[in-house]
Structure formats: C-alpha cells, structure tokens
C-alpha positions as CSV (number, residue, x, y, z in Angstrom):
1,X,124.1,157.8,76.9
2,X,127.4,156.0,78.1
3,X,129.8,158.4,76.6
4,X,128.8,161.6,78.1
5,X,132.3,162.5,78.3
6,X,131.9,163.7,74.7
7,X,128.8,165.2,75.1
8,X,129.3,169.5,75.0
9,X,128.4,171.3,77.7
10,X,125.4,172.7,76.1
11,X,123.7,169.4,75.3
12,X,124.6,167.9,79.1
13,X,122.8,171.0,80.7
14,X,119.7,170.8,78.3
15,X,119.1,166.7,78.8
16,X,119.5,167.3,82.2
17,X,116.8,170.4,82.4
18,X,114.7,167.7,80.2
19,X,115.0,164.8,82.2
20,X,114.6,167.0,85.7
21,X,111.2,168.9,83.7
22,X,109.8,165.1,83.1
23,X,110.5,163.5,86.7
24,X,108.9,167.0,88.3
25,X,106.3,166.5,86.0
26,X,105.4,163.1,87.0
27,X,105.7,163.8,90.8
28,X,103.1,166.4,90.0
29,X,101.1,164.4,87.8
30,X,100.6,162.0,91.5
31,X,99.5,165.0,93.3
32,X,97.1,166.0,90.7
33,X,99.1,169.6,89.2
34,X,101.0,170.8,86.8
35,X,104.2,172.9,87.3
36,X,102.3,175.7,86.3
37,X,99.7,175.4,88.4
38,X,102.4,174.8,91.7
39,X,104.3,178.2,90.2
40,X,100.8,180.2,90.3
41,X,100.1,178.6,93.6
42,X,103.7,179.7,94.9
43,X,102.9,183.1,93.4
44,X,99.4,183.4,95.0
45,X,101.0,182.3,98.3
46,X,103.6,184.7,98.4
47,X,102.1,187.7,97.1
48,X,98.4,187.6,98.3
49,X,95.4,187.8,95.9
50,X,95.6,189.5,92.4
51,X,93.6,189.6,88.8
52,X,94.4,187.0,86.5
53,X,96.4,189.8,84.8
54,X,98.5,190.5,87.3
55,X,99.2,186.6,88.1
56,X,100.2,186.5,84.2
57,X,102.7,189.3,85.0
58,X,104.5,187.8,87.8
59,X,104.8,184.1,85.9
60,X,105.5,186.3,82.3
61,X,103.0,184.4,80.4
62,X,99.9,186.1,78.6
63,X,96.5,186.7,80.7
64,X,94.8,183.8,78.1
65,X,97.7,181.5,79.1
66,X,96.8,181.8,82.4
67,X,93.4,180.9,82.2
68,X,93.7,177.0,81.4
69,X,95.6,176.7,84.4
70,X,93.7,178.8,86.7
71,X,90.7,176.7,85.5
72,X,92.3,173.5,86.1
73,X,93.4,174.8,89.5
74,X,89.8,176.3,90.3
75,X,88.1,173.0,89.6
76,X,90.3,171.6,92.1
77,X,89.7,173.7,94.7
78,X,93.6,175.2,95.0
79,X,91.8,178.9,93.8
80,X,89.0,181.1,94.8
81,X,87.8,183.4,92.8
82,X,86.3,187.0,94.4
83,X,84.4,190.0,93.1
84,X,87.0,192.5,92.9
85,X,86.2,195.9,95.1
86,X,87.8,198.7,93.3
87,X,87.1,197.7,89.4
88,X,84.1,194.9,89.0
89,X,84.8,193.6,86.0
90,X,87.6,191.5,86.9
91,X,88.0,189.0,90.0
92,X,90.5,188.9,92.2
93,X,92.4,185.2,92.8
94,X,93.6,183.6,96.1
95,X,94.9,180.3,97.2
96,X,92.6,178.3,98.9
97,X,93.3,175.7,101.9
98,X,93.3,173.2,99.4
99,X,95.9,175.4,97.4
100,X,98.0,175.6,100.4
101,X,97.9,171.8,100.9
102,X,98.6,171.1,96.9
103,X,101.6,173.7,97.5
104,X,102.8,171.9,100.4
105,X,102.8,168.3,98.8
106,X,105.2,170.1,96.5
107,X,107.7,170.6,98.9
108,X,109.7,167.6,99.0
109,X,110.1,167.3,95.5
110,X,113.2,169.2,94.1
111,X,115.3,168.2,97.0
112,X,114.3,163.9,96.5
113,X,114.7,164.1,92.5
114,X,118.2,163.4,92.3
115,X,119.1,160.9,95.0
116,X,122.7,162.7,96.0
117,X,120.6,166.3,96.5
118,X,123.1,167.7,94.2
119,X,119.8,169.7,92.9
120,X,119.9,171.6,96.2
121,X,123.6,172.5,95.7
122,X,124.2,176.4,96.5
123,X,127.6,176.2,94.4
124,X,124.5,174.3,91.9
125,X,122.4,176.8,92.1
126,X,124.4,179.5,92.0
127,X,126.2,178.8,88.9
128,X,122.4,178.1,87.0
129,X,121.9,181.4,88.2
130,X,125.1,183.0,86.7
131,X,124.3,181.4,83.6
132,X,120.3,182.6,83.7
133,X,121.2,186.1,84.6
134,X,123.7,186.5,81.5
135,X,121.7,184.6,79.1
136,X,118.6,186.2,80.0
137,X,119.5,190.1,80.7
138,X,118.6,190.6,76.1
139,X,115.0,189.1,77.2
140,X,114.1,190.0,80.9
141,X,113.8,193.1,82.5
142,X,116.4,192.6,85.4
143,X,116.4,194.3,88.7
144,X,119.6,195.4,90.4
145,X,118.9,199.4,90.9
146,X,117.3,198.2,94.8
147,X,120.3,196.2,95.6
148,X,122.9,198.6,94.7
149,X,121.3,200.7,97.0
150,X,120.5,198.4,99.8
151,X,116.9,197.9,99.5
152,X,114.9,194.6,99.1
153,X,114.2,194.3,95.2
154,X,110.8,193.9,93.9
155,X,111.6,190.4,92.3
156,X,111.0,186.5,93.2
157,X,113.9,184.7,93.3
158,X,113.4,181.9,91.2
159,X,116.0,179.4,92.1
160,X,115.3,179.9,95.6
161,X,118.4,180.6,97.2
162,X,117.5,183.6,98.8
163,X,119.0,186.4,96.4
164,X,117.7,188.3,93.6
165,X,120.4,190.4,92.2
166,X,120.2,190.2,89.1
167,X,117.5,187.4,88.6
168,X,114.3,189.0,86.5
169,X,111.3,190.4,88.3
170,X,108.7,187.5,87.6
C-alpha cells in the first residue's frame, strides 16, 4: 500500500470504509456487540420503544434481519421485550439499562479510531454526506420537503453532524 498516490479516488474511499468497518468492528467485538446491534440500540434510545417492524424500518433492513440481532442483544440484556397494548400479537422493544450502558461504551469510539480525529472532521463529514446524498437519492427515499419549509424533518441524521437535509429517513 506505499503508492497510494496512484490509487483512484474510488478505491482510497472504499479501503478506507473497509479498514474503519473492521477497527469499529473489533472495538465492538471487546464490548460484546456488533454495529448492528449499537445502530438498533441508538435507534431504540432515540426513538422510544417500537415492534421489531418498525425497528427494521428505521435501520432499512427486513423484520427477519432484525431478529438475529435483537436476539443477540436480548440475551445480553441491552433489550426488553413487552406485550404490546394496542395489537397483542407483536411486542414492543426498549433499551434496557444495560442497553444504555452497551450504547455508552460506544461512545468513544469513532472519535479514537483514527489517531489525528480526522474521522470527526465537519469539512470530513460533510463531504461523505454530499457524496451519500447524491449517490443514494436512485435508492433512498430522501427528505427535504420539512426543511424547505422550516420544519424539523422526520429523519436520523446518520453522520451525526446535526443536519438531515437531504440524508434518507432511516
């Protein structure tokens, strides 16, 4: 990997995504939970409990997906899992205590990854999120019709830097 000065632009950016997936991965591997398990932890935390449907929604995987990780997470102790009051045939799922502290322990990660913090770069982040919102506006359904007029859109922002326009509703 010495002459990266030759590598394209395309191949830089997808090592790099691979090599930042495996270091999160074995940071979460020490703490016992996989990325996405800490996603539907983040998503349980923010939005309150929710059907294992819903949780799919918001991550965009299938309801089945879901289950292996919700089962990991359950055995845990991160999830609880309650009868749900309006239809009883599903549950409704909430981060536990235990959740909260497995969220926590996440924390420190992305910013400690790279040792320069260049990860936490707002000129960083902002360009990955240029490149994310045209690259993904053929496959998401994006959300900008709350911004144009002023209102807080219905979306996570998932690089974190505090804006959604533009970034897909997950």
């Amino acid at each position: 990997m010495r002459n990266l000065d030759h590598w394209s632009t395309s191949r830089l950016l997808t090592t790099a995504a691979r090599l930042v997936e495996h270091a999160w991965t074995e940071r979460l591997n020490s703490i016992g939970v996989t990325h996405a398990g800490v996603i539907a932890l983040g998503v349980l935390s923010e939005q309150g409990a929710m059907t294992q449907a819903r949780l799919a929604e918001h991550v965009r995987v299938q309801a089945q997906t879901m289950g292996k990780t919700l089962s990991h997470l359950e055995s845990r102790g991160c999830v609880l899992r309650e009868p749900h009051d309006a239809d009883r045939r599903s549950q409704l799922l909430s981060i536990s205590a235990v959740g909260r502290q497995v969220l926590d322990a996440t924390d420190d990660i992305e910013p400690t990854l790279v040792t320069d913090g260049s990860l936490a770069s707002e000129e960083f982040r902002g360009r990955l999120a240029a490149i994310i919102t045209e690259l993904g506006a053929s496959r998401w359904t994006w959300t900008t019709s709350a911004d144009a007029a002023g209102t807080e859109p219905d979306t996570e922002d998932p690089t974190g830097s505090g804006s959604t326009a533009g970034l897909p509703s997950l």
